[in-house]
PDB file as gemmi writes it, atoms N, CA and C in Angstrom:
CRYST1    1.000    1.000    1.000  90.00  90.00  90.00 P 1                      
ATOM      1  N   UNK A   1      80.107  61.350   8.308  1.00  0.00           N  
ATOM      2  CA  UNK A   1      79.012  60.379   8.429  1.00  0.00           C  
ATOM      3  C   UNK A   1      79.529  59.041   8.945  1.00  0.00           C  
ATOM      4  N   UNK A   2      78.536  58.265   9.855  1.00  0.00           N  
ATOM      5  CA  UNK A   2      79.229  56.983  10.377  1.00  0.00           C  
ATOM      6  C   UNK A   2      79.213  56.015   9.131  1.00  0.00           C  
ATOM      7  N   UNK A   3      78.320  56.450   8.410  1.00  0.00           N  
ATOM      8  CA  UNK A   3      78.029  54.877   7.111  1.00  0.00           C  
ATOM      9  C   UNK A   3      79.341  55.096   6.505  1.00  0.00           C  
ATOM     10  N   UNK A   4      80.134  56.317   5.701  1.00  0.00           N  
ATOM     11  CA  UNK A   4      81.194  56.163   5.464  1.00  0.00           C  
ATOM     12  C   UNK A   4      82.250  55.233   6.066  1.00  0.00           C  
ATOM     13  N   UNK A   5      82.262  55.044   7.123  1.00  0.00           N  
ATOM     14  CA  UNK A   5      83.266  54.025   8.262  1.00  0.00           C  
ATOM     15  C   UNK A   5      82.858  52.843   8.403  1.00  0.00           C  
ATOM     16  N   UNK A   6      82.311  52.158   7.087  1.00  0.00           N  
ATOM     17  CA  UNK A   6      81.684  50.727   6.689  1.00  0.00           C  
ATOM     18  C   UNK A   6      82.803  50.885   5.074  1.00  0.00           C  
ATOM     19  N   UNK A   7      83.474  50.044   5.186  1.00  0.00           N  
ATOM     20  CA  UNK A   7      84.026  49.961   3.929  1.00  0.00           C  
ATOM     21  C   UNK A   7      82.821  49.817   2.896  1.00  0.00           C  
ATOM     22  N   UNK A   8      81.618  48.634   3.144  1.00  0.00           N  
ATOM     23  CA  UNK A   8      80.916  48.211   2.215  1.00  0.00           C  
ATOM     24  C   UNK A   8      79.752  49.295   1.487  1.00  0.00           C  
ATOM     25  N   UNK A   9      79.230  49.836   2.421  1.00  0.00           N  
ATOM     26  CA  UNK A   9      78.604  51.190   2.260  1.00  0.00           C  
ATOM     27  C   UNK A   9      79.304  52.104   1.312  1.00  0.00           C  
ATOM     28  N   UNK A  10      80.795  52.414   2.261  1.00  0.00           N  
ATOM     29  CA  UNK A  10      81.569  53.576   0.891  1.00  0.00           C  
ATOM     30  C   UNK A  10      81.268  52.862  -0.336  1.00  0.00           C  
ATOM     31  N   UNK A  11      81.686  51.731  -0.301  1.00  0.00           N  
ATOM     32  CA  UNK A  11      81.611  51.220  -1.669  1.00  0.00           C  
ATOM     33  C   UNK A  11      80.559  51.353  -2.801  1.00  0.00           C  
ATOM     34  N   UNK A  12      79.725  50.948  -2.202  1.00  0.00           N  
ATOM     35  CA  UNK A  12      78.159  50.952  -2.568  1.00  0.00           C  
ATOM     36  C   UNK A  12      78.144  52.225  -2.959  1.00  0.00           C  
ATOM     37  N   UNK A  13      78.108  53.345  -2.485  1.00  0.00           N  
ATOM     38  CA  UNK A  13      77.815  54.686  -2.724  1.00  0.00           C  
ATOM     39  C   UNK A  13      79.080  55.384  -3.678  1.00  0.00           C  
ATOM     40  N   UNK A  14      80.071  54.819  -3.351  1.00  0.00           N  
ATOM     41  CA  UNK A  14      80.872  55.096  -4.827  1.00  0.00           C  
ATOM     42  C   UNK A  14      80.621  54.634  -6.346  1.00  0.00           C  
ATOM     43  N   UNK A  15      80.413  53.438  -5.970  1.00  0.00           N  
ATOM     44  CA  UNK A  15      79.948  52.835  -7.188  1.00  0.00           C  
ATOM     45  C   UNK A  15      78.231  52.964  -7.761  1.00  0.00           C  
ATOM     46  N   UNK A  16      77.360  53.349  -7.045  1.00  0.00           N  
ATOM     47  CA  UNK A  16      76.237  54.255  -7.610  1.00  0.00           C  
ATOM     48  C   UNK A  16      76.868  55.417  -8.041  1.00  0.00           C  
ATOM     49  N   UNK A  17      77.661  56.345  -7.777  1.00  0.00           N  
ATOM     50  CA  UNK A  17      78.206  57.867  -7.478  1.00  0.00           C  
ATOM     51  C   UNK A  17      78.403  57.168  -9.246  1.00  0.00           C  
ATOM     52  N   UNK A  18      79.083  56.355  -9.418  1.00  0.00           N  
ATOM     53  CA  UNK A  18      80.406  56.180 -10.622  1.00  0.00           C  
ATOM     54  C   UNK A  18      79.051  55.945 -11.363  1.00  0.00           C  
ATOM     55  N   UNK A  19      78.031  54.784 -11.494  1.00  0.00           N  
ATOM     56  CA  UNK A  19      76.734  54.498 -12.455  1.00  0.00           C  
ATOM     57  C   UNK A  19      76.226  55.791 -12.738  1.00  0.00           C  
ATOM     58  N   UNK A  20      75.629  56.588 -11.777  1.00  0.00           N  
ATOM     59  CA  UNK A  20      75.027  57.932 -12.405  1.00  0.00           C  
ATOM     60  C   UNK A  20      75.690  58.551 -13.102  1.00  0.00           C  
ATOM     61  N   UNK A  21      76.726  58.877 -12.741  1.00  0.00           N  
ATOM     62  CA  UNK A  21      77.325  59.908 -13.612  1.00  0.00           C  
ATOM     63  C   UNK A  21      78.180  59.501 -14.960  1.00  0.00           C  
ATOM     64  N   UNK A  22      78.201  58.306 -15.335  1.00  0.00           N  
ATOM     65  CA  UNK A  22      78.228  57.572 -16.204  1.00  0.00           C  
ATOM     66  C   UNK A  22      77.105  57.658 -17.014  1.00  0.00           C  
ATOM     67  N   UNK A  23      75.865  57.293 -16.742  1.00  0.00           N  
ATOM     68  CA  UNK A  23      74.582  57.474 -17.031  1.00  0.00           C  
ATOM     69  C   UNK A  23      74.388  58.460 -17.720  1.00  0.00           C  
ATOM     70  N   UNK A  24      74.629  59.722 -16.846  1.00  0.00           N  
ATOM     71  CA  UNK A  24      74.460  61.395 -17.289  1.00  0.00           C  
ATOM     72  C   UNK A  24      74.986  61.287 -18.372  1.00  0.00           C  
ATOM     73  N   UNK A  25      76.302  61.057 -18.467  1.00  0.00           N  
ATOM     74  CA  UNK A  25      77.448  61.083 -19.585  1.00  0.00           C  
ATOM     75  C   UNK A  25      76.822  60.765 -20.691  1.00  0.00           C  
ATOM     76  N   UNK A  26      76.037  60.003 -20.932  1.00  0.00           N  
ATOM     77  CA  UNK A  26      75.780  59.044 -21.604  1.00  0.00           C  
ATOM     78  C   UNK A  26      74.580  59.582 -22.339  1.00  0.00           C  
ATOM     79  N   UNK A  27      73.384  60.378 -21.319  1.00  0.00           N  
ATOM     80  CA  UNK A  27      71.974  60.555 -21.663  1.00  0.00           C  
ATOM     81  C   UNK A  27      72.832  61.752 -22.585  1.00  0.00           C  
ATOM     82  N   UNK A  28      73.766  62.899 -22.114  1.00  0.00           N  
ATOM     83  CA  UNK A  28      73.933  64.154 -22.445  1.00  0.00           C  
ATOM     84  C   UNK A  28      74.611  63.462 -24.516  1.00  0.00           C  
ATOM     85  N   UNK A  29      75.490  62.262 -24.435  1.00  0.00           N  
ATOM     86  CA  UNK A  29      76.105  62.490 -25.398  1.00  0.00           C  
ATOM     87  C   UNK A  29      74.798  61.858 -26.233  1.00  0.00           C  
ATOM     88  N   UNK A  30      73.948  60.790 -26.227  1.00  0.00           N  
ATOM     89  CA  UNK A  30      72.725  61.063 -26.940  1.00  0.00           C  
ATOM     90  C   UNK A  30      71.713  61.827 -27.307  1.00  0.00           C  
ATOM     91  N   UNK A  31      71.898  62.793 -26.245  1.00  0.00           N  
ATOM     92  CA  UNK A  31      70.638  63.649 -27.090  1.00  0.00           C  
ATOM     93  C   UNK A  31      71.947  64.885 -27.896  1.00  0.00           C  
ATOM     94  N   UNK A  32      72.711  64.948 -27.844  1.00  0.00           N  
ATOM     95  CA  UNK A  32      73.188  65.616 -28.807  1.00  0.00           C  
ATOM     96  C   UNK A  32      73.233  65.177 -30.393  1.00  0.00           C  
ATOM     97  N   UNK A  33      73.559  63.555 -29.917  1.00  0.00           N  
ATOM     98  CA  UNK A  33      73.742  62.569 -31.275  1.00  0.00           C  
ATOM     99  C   UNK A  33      72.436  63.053 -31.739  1.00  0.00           C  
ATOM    100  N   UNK A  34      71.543  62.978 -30.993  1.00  0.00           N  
ATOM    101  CA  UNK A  34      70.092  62.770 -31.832  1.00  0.00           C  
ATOM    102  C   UNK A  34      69.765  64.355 -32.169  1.00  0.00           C  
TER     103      UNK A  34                                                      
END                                                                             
C-alpha cells in the first residue's frame, strides 16, 4: 500500500492496531471478571 510509505499514516494505523487490541484485551478480561 502507498499510505504505508508515509511514516505518519504507519503510525497512526499502528497505534489504532495497538488501542483495539488493547481494548479487546480488556472487554474479554471483564466479562470474564463479571
Amino acid at each position: 500500500l502507498v499510505l504505508f510509505r508515509i511514516p505518519y499514516v504507519g503510525w497512526v494505523f499502528r497505534i489504532a492496531a495497538f488501542v483495539f487490541g488493547f481494548g479487546a484485551l480488556l472487554v474479554c478480561m471483564w466479562l470474564e471478571i463479571k
